[in-house]
N, C-alpha and C positions, 0 to 999 in steps of 0.2 A: 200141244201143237206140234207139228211136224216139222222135223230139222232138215232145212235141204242147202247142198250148197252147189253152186253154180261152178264148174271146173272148168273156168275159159283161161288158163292156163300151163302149160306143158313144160315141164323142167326138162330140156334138151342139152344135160349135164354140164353145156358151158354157162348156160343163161335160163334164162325163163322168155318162153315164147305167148304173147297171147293171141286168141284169137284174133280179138277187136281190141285196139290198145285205147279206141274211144269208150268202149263199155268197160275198161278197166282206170280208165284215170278217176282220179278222188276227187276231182269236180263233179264228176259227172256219177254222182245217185241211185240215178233210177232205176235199176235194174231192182236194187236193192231196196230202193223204197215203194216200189208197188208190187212185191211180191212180200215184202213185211206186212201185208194190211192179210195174210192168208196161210204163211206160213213162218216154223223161228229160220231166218236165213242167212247163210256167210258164200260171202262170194271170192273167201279166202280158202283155200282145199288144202294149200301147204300147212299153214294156221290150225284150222278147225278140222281135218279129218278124223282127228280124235273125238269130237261132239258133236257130230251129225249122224241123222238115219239116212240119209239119201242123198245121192250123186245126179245130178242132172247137166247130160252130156250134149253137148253139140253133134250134131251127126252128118256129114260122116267126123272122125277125130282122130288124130294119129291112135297110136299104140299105146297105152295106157295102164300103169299100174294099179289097179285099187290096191290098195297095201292093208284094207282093213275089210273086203270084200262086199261094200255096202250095195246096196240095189243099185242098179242105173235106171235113171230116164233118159231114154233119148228124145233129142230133140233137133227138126231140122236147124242147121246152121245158118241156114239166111233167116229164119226168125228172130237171132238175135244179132247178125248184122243189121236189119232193119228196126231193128227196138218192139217188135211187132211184143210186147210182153201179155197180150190178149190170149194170143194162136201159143204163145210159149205154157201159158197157163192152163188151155184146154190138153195139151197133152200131157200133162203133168197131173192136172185134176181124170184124164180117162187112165192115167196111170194106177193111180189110188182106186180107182173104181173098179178097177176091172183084178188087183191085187189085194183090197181089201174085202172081200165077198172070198177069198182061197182061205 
């Protein structure tokens, strides 16, 4: 299974900034649980950049370090302010499709 992790948070040396600070509270799941029914997923990047194959970025996103130089997916950014995790998934799945056939 494919390791992806969702990087909606920026280390801006004094703090951690997130995008959506509602798609990042631990009430709130979903992100995480309807993309676990497709892929293995952490939507922790500081955490797990060590044990993931892939980055899946909001787009546009500040400046960013991959420290371990994994692939990115980009993805527009009002898809995952609006929870749209359908539209998040088809670019993620034409990702693999179109890098898995190289």
């Amino acid at each position: 299974m494919k390791k992806i992790c969702f990087v909606l948070v920026l280390n801006n040396v004094l703090s951690y900034t997130p995008l959506s600070p509602g798609l990042l509270s631990k009430k709130d799941t979903s992100l995480k649980d309807y993309f676990s029914q497709f892929y293995d997923v952490s939507v922790n990047y500081l955490r797990d950049k060590d044990n993931v194959d892939y980055l899946v970025l909001p787009e546009p996103f500040a400046p960013f370090d991959n420290e371990n130089n994994l692939p990115i997916i980009k993805v527009p950014s009002k898809f995952f302010l609006t929870k749209d995790f359908e539209k998040i998934k088809e670019y993620i799945d034409d990702y693999f499709k179109e890098n898995d056939d190289k």
